[in-house]
C-alpha positions as CSV (number, residue, x, y, z in Angstrom):
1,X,142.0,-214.3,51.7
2,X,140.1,-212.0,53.9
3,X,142.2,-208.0,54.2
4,X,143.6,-207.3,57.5
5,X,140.7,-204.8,58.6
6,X,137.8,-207.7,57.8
7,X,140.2,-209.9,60.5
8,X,140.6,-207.0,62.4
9,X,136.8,-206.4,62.6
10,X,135.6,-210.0,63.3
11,X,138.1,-210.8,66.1
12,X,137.6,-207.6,67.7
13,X,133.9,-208.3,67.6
14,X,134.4,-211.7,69.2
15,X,136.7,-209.9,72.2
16,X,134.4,-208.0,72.9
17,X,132.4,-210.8,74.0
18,X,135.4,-212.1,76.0
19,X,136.8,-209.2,77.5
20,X,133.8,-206.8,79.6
21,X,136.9,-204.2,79.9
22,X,137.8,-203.6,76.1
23,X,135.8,-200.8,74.1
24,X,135.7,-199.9,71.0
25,X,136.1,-196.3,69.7
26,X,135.4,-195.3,65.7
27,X,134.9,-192.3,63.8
28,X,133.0,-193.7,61.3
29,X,135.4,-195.3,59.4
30,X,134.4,-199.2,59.5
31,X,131.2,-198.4,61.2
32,X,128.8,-201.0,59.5
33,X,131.1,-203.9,60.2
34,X,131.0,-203.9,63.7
35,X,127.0,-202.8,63.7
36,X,126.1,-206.2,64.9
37,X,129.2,-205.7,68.0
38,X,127.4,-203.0,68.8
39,X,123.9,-203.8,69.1
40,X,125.2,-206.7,71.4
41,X,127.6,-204.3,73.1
42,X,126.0,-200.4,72.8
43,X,128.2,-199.3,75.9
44,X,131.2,-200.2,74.8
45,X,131.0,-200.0,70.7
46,X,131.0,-195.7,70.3
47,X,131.0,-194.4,67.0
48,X,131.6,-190.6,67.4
49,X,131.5,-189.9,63.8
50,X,134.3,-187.7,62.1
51,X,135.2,-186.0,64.9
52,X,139.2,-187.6,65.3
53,X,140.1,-185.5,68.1
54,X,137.0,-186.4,70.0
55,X,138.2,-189.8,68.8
56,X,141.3,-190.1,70.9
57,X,139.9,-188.3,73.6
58,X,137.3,-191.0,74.3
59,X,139.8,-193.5,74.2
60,X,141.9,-192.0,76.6
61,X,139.1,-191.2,78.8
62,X,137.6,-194.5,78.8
63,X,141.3,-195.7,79.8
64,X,141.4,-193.6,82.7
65,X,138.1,-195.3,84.1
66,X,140.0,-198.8,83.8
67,X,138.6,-199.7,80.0
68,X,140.3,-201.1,77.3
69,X,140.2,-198.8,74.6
70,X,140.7,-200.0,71.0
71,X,140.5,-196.8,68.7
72,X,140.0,-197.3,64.9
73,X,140.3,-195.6,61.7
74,X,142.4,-194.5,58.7
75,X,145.6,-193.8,59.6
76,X,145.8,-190.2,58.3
77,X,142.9,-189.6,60.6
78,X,144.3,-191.8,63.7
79,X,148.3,-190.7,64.5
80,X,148.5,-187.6,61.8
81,X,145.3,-185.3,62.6
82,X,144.7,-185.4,66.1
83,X,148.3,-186.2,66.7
84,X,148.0,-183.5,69.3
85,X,145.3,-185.7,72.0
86,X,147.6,-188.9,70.9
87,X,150.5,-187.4,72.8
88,X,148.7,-185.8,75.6
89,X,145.6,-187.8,76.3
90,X,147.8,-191.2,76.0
91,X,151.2,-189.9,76.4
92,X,151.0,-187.5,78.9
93,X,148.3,-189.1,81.2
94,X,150.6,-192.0,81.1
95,X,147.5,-194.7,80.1
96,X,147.5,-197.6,77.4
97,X,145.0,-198.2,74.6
98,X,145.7,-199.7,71.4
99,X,145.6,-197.6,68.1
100,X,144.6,-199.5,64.9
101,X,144.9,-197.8,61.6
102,X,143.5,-199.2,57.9
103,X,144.8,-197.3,54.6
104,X,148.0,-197.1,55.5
105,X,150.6,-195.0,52.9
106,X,148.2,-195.2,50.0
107,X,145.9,-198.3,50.0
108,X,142.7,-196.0,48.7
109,X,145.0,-193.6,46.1
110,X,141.3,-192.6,45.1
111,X,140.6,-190.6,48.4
112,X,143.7,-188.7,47.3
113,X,146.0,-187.3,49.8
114,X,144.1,-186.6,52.6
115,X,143.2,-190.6,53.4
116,X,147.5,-191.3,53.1
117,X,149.8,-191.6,56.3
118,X,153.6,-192.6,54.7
119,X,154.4,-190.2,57.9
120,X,152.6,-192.2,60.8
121,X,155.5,-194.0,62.1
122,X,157.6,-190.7,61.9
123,X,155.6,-189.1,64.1
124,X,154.9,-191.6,66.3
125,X,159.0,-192.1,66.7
126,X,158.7,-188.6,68.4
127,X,156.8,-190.1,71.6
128,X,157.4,-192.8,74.1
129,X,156.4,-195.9,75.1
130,X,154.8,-197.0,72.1
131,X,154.7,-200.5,70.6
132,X,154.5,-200.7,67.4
133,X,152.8,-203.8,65.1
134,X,153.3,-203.8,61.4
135,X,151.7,-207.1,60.4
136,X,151.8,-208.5,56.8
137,X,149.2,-211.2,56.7
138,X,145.6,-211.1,58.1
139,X,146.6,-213.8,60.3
140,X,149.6,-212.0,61.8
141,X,146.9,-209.2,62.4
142,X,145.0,-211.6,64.6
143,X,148.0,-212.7,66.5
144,X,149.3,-209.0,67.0
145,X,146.1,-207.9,68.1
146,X,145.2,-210.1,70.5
147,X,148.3,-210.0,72.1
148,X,148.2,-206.4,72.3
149,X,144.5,-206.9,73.6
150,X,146.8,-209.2,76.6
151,X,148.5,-206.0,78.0
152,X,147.8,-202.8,79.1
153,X,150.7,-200.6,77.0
154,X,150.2,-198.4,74.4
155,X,150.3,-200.0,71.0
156,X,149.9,-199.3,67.7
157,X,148.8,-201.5,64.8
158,X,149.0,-200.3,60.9
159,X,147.3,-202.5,58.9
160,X,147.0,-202.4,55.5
161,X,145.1,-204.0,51.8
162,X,149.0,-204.6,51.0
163,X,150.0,-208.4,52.5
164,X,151.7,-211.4,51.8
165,X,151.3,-214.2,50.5
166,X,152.0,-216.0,53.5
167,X,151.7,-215.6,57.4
168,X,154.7,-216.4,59.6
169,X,154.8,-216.5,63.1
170,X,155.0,-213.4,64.9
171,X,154.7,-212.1,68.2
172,X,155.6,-214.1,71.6
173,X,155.5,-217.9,69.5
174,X,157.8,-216.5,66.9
175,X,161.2,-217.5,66.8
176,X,164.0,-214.7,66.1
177,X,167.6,-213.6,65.3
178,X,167.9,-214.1,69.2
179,X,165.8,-211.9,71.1
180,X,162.7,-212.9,73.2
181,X,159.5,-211.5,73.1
182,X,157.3,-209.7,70.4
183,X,160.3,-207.5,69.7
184,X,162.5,-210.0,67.6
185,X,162.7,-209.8,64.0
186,X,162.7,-213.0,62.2
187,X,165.4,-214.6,60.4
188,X,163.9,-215.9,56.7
189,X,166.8,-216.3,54.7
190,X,170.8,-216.5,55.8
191,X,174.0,-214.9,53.6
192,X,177.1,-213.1,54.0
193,X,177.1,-210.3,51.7
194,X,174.3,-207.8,53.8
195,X,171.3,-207.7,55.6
196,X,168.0,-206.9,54.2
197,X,165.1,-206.1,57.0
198,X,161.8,-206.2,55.5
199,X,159.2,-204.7,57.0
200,X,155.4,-206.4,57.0
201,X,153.6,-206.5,53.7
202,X,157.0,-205.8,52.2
203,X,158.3,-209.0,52.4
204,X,157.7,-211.0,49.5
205,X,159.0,-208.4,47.2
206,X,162.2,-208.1,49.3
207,X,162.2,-212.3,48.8
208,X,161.5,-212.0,44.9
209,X,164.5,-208.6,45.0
210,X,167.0,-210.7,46.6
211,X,166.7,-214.0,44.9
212,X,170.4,-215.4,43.8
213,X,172.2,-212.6,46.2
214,X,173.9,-213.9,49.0
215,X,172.4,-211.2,52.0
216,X,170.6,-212.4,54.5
217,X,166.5,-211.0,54.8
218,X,165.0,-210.1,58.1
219,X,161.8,-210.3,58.8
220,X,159.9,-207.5,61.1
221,X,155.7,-207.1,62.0
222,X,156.9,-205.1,65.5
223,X,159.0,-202.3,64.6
224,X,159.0,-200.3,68.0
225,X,161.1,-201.2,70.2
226,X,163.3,-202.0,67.1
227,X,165.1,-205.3,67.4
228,X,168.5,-203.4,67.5
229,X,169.8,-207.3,69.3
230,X,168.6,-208.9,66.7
231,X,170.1,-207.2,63.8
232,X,173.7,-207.1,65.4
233,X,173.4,-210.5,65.4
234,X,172.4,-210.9,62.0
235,X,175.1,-209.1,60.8
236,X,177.5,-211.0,62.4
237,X,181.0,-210.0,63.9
238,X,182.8,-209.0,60.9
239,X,184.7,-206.0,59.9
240,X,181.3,-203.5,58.9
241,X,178.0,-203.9,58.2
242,X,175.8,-203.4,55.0
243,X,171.8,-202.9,55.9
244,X,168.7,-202.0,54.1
245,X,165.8,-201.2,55.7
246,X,162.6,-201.7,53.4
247,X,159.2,-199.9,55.3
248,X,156.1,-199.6,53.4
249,X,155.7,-196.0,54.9
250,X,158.7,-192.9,55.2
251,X,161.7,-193.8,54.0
252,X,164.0,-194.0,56.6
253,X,161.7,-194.0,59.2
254,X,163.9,-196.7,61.1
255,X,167.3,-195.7,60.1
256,X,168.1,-194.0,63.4
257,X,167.5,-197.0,65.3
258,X,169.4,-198.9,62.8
259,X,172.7,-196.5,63.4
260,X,172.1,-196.7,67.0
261,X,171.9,-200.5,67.0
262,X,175.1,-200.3,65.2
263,X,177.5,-197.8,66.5
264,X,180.3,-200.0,67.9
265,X,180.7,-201.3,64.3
266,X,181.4,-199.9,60.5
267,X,178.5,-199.9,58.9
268,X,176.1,-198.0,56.1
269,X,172.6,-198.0,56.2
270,X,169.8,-197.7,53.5
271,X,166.7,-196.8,54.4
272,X,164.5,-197.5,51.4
273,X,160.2,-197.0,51.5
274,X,157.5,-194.0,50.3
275,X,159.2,-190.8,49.2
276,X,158.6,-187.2,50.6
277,X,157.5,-185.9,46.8
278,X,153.4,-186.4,46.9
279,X,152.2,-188.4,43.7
280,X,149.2,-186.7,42.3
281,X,148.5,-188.4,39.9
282,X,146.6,-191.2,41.9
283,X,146.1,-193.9,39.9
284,X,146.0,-197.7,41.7
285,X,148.3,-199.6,44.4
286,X,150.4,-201.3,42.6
287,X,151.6,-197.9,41.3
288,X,152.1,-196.2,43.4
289,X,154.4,-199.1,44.9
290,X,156.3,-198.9,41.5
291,X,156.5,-195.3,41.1
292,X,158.4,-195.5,44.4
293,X,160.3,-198.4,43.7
294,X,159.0,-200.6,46.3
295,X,158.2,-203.4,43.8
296,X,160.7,-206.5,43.3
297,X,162.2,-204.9,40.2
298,X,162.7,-201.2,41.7
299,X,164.0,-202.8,45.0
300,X,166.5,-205.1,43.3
301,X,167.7,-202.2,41.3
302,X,168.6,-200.4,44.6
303,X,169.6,-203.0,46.8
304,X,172.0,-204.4,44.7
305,X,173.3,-200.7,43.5
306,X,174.0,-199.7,47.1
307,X,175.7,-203.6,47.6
308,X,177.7,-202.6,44.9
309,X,178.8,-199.6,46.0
């Protein structure tokens, strides 16, 4: 299976064949695989080198002239570093472009902490008007993006090496808990003793967590708006609500929104993902996802304690 970023390359590279409006804006960061996009396109494929402030500038600039910008790098280096032009050359001159990140919360623990965004989303939450896409399958990548690539609103997509084993329909053909649109999380598996949301590439450990319990598991690639609808629904009309919130980034991130949704109704919420502490001790993927307790046996162990409780 390809990663997210190769789809995320070769699709682009094939808009930008299709679409004369969209550009492409990089600091570096994935440079060689769209080389052949931009000898075809050298107008509208700008690499402007590890300069990230520079980065978002351009894109908003180009969006101001009636472009499409897409605007790509790591995610440390995309929302957290020049989160400063991201809410005033976007934000603040009101125009769309879409955002899309690789490396999310620790995909290259060898680049240490400097190439790691768990806080991407956070930040974001602190602006308006922003869609966000969390996909968790290359294919679901493809299908976010090119419906983001439809519109003209400010979007965000966080891709990552993490995904599943499996791509589900997301987006506008996806069905839902009940809403319409890209916004609606999915319903995978139905119970009556919780609600489990998993987030993206966080899915099939959420599956493997809750196998035997009787909760129902959500299933969300567009986190913002947040499907508040959809997860009333899910937890039905009965006297309170129990809901974890598994995000392969902050934890917590998308507990507010969870409260919110649920206000008129007893509930708790757990919002379970990367912790504050930083792990220096780098080491591979896989453990860092262990080390905080994002793997089937560390999410089982919590979900089923806070059930319990």
């Amino acid at each position: 299976m390809d990663t997210m970023r190769d789809r995320f390359i070769a699709i682009t590279s094939q808009l930008l064949a299709e679409e004369p409006r969209l550009a492409v804006v990089l600091a570096d960061i994935s440079a060689d695989g769209f080389a052949p996009a931009r000898r075809a396109h050298p107008d509208r494929v700008i690499n402007v080198g590890i300069r990230e402030q520079l980065l978002i500038g351009a894109g908003a600039g180009m969006a101001l002239t009636g472009m499409q910008p897409i605007v790509h790098t790591f995610a440390s280096f995309l929302v957290e570093r020049p989160f400063e032009q991201v809410k005033l050359d976007f934000g603040h001159q009101g125009v769309g472009g879409i955002l899309v990140s690789a490396g999310g919360s620790y995909d290259w623990p060898a680049g240490g902490f400097t190439h790691m965004a768990p806080g991407d989303l956070a930040l974001l939450d602190t602006l308006e008007g922003w869609t966000v896409h969390v996909p968790g399958h290359p294919d679901e990548a493809e299908a976010l993006l090119r419906e983001a690539v439809d519109g003209d609103d400010r979007v965000y997509v966080r891709l990552s090496l993490q995904a599943n084993r499996q791509a589900r329909p997301v987006g506008r053909s996806a069905g839902s808990t009940g809403s319409t649109g890209a916004t609606g999380f999915s319903l995978v598996r139905e119970g009556r003793g919780g609600t489990v949301v998993a987030v993206g590439p966080m899915l099939d450990n959420v599956l493997a967590a809750t196998e035997g319990l009787d909760v129902s598991v959500l299933y969300a690639t567009t986190v913002r708006p947040f499907d508040g609808a959809g997860l009333r629904r899910a937890v039905g009309a009965g006297p309170g609500a129990d809901v974890v919130i598994v995000e392969p980034y902050l934890a917590g991130t998308s507990t507010t929104a969870a409260n919110e949704a649920l206000m008129e109704l007893p509930h708790r919420v757990l919002g379970l993902g990367v912790g504050r502490a930083e792990l220096r001790r780098y080491g591979q993927m896989e453990e860092h996802l262990r080390a905080h307790g994002l793997d089937a046996r560390g999410l089982r162990e919590r979900i089923t304690g806070f059930l319990r409780d």
